[in-house]
C-alpha positions, 0 to 999 in steps of 0.5 A: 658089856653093860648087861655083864656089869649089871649081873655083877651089881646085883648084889644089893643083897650081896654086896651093894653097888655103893659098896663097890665104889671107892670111898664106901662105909666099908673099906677104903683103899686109902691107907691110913692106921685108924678110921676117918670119918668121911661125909657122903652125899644123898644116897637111895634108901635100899642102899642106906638100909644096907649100909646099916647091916654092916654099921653099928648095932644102932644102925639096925633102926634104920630098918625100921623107917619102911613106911618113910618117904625114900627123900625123908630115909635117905636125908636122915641117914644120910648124915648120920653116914658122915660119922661113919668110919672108914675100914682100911681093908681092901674090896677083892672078888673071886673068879669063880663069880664069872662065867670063865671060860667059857663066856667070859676070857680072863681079860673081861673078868678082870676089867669088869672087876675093876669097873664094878670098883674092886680092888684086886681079883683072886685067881683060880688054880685049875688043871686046864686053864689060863692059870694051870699047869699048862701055863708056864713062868711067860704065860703066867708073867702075861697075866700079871701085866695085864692085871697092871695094865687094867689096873687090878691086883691080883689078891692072891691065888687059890684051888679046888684041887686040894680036894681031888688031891689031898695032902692027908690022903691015905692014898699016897698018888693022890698025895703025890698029885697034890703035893706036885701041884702045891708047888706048882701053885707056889711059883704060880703065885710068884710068877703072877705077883701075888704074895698070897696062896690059899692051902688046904692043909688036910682032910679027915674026911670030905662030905662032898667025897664020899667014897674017900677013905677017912684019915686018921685024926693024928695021921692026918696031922701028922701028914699035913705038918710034913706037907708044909714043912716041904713046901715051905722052903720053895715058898720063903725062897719065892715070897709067897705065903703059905696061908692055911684055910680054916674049912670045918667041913673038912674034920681038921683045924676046928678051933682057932686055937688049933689053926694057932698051933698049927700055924705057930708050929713052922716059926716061919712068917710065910705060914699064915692064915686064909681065914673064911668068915662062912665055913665056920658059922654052923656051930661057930662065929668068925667074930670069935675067931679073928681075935685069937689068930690075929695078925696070923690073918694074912688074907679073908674070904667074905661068905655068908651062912645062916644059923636059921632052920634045920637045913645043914647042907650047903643050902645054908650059905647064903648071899651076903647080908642074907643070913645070920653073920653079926658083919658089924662084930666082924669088921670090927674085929678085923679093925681091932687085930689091924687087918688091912688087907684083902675082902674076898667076896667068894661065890659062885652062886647063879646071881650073875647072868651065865654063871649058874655053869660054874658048880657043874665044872669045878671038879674034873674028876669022877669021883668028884661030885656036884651038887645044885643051889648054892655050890661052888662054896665048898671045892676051895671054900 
């Protein structure tokens, strides 16, 4: 309903409702291979200082006009938006930003995705859901219609379960899970017309588990090789991408060089990189990491991490535009390697009415713990 859309524009610190709109300063579902210029009409100050943090380093003087009237800021601002470029990259959500299933059916979360004005939608691997394994090639073929028929794509699909399950465990059941459920996803992704699956590879070691036994830095590398190589065949065959996730949090993959080897490594083009701007930041900087993986960045998440304080927990990802993310480097880096594929904006942070739910039932586990604040960050980051 309209109090549900309204929860999901709440992102004037996270992202804009003018940014939800077609032709915002951002991105565009216009394809072209450079940047246009495009004019745009009067707009409200709150929205134009928004605008400036992810605009040039110049657009930071914007900020500074807080004692000018809304007319004089937006008048002036204004026209400097008509040089502004446009990024050919496309606006996508995450499911777990909605209070699915238990206030929302799949149905509604779709459509008020695209009234909010994305452009795809990133589905969520679980195992009891519309999109489990429950659901079979018909249910699943369901799901695509339906997102044809509301008029959204699906941007690609991802999982938490690669945490309770992991390909690198030392325990070789929760391997074997893992690996079935791997494949499972595969041809869910095939079946719900998405090129794009977000892997987890390995896991040294995970914060959030801490009664899991820690693989070995080579055994893990070693296991998470021999995971993909299986799984790759059943992928090329189906056309979807295997597209690992740089995590940081996980002890695996920790420079982008690594992820180039990793990647490298198969010489296939369906092994390629989810590449997430958020779980790097603590120590490193995703505007330092998109131009050595390059055209390997086969699909984003957007999250944001601030770099202020001593707090290294979770607590550190914060709303977008609310930490310390240099966004104009990043979107230029994007532009400079010809990224022009999905934004996931990834959260699940409670800033949409009934969503504060969502930490409490991402792991089914009892191993699997949770925490509060900003959570949910961390089960397929």
């Amino acid at each position: 309903g309209a109090a549900d859309l309204q929860g999901l524009q709440q992102v004037g610190r996270v992202w804009p409702a003018s940014l939800l709109q077609s032709g915002h300063p951002l991105v565009s579902p216009t394809p072209s291979r450079s940047p246009t210029m495009q004019p745009h009409s009067a707009l409200k100050r709150r929205e134009l200082l928004t605008y400036a943090a992810f605009g040039s380093a110049a657009w930071a003087a914007v900020g500074q006009s807080g004692s000018a009237s809304e007319g004089d800021a937006s008048s002036g601002v204004a026209g400097e938006l008509a040089t502004r470029p446009v990024y050919n990259m496309k606006k996508s959500i995450n499911l777990w930003a909605f209070p699915y299933p238990d206030k929302m059916s799949l149905r509604q979360c779709m459509e008020l995705a695209k009234r909010a004005g994305f452009d795809g939608i990133e589905l969520n691997y679980d195992l009891e859901s519309d999109l489990s394994p429950q659901s079979g090639t018909a249910e699943l073929e369901a799901i695509r219609r339906m997102a044809e028929d509301i008029g959204i794509a699906i941007s690609g699909l991802c999982s938490f379960l690669f945490w309770p399950y992991p390909l690198t465990s030392n325990d070789p059941q929760e391997r074997a899970r893992g690996m079935e459920l791997a494949g499972l996803m595969t041809q869910a992704a095939h079946d719900l017309g998405t090129e794009n699956l977000l892997v987890v590879p390995g896991a040294v070691h995970m914060p959030w588990r801490p009664e899991h036994d820690p693989t070995p830095n080579d055994v893990c590398h070693a296991r998470a090789r021999a995971a993909i190589e299986k799984l790759l065949p059943q992928a090329e065959k189906l056309n979807v991408h295997l597209n690992m996730e740089n995590i940081f949090f996980n002890g695996f993959l920790m420079s982008p060089m690594e992820m180039v080897d990793f990647v490298d490594s198969f010489s296939s083009p369906y092994v390629q990189v989810h590449f997430d701007t958020g779980n790097i930041m603590e120590y490193q900087f995703p505007e330092h990491w998109i131009p050595i993986l390059g055209q390997r960045i086969k699909n984003v998440h957007l999250k944001e991490f601030t770099k202020k304080g001593t707090d290294h927990s979770l607590e550190a990802f914060r709303p977008l535009l609310d930490g310390s993310t240099n966004w104009p480097s990043v979107l230029a880096a994007f532009q400079q390697v010809g990224y022009e594929g999905y934004l996931t904006f990834e959260y699940s942070l409670p800033a949409f009415p009934g969503s504060a739910h969502l930490p409490n039932r991402r792991f089914s586990r009892p191993h699997a713990r949770t925490q509060t604040g900003i959570t949910g960050l961390f089960p397929a980051c």
